[in-house]
N, C-alpha and C positions, 0 to 999 in steps of 0.2 A: 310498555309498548314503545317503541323506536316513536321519535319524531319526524316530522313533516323532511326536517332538512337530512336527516341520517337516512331516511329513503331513497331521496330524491339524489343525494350523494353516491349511496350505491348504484343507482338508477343508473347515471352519467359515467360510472365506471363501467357499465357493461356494456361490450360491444362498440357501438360506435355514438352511441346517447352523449350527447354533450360536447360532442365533435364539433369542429369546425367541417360543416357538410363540405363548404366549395374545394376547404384543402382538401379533404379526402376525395372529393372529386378528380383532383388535377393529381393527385397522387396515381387514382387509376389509370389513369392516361397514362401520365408518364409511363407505367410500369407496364400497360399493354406495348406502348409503341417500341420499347425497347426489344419486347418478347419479340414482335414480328419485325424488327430489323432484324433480330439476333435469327427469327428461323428464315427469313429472306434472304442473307449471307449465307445459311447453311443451306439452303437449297440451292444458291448459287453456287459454292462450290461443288456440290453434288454432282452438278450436271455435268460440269468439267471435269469430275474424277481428281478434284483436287482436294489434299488432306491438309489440316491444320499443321502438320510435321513437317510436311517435305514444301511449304511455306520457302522463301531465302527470308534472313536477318538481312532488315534496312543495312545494316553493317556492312554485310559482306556486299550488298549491291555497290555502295556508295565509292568513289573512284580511288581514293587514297587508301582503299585496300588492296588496289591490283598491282601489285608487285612486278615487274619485269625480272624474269631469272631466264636466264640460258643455259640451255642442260644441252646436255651430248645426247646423240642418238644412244649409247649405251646404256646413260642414265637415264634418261625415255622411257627405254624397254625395261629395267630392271624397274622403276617405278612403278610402271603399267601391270606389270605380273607380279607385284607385291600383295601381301595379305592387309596390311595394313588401308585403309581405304582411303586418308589422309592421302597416303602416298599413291595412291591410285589417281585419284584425282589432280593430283601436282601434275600426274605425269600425262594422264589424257588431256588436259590443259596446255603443257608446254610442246605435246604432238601438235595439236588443233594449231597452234600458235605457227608452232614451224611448217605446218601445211599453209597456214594462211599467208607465211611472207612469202613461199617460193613461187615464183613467176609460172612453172609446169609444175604441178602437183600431180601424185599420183591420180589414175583414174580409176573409180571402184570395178573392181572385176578385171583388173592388170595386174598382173603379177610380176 
């Protein structure tokens, strides 16, 4: 027959016997509170229709990425109707830009 302490030893390995209760307490917690941040942000963006994907990188927000380039109306146009999307973006970018410095910009629905 097993002894008192070879019992008591498997005893302590089972489940949470022998545990330090209060950690395993604060272990719960922690691991609840994390859950409902995590589904608190996911309902948050939920409501806005907003995806983890189309998110921007801290990067490209931050200002020593905005670049100044001056393109040609040609280069504009031939960027904007590009397949490449890269280059779509360059080019709806440096339109917005060239609409934003000129003093009379078109008005929508002018032709």
């Amino acid at each position: 027959m097993p002894t008192k302490n070879v019992v008591d030893e498997r005893l302590s390995k089972f489940k949470n016997k022998g545990k330090d209760l209060a950690k395993l307490r604060e272990k719960r917690i922690s691991e609840c509170v994390q859950l409902r941040k995590a589904q608190k942000n996911e309902s948050f963006l939920k409501r806005r229709n907003i995806t983890l994907s189309s998110l921007p990188d801290e990067e490209a927000l931050s200002p020593e990425n905005n670049v100044t380039v001056s393109f040609r109306i040609e280069d504009i146009i031939k960027n904007v109707n590009s397949d490449d999307r890269d280059a779509q973006t360059r080019g709806c970018q440096a339109a917005r830009k060239l609409l934003s410095k000129s003093h009379d910009p078109p008005l929508k629905g002018e032709t």
